[in-house]
C-alpha positions, 0 to 999 in steps of 0.5 A, spaced: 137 235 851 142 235 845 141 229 840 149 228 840 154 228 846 161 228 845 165 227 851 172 228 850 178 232 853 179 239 853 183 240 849 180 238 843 172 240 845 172 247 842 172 244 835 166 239 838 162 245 840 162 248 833 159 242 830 153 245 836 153 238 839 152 238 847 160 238 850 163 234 856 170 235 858 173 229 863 181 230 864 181 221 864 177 215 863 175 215 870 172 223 870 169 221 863 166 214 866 160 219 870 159 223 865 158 217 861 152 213 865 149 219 866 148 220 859 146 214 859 139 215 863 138 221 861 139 222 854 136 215 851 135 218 844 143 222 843 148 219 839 154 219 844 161 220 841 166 218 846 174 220 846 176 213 844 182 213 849 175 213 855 171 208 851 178 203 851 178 204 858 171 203 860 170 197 866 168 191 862 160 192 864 159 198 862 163 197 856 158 190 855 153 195 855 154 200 850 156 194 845 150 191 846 145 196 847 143 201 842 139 207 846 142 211 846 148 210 841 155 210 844 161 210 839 169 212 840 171 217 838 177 218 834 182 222 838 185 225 833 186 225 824 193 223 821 196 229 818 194 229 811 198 233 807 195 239 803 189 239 808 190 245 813 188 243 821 181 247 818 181 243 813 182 237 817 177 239 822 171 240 818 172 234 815 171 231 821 166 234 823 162 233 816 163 225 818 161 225 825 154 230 823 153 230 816 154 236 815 159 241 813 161 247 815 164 254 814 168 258 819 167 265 820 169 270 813 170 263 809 166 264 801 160 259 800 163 253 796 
């Protein structure tokens, strides 16, 4: 079992996947919504990352639920960071993955800072 779940669209999951967090895909809210209670019971102790368009249109239930309890964790997620000028899209990403792990990261052939 991974210790943080991201469920996000397809187009934004590969830049999940470096942060080696185990990844759900789900075209809409009503794909994610599954995925999301089958998280529940059978990842009590992840962190779970939820595009935050999915998490809006979560039924008020189970929406209640993630609120209220908090095992496992259920946070939105951002779908996406505001260009910020003189930060590449790398840049961005890792700044991102930094906030949602903790930790930074180096893509491959980048120099140790």
């Amino acid at each position: 079992m991974a210790w943080l779940t991201v469920i996000t669209t397809p187009d934004l999951a590969p830049g999940f996947a470096l942060t080696g967090a185990q990844v759900l895909t789900a075209n809409t809210a009503a794909e994610a919504e599954p995925l999301l209670r089958r998280q529940l019971t059978e990842n009590p102790d992840a962190v779970i990352a939820l595009h935050a368009p999915f998490y809006q249109a979560l039924p008020d239930d189970l929406k209640e639920r993630v609120q209220t309890d908090y095992r496992p964790l259920v946070v939105a997620l951002p779908d996406g960071l505001p260009p910020r000028p003189g930060l590449s899209p790398r840049e961005q990403l890792r700044e991102l993955v930094s906030r949602v792990i903790g930790y930074s990261i180096r893509f491959p052939g980048e120099m140790e800072t």
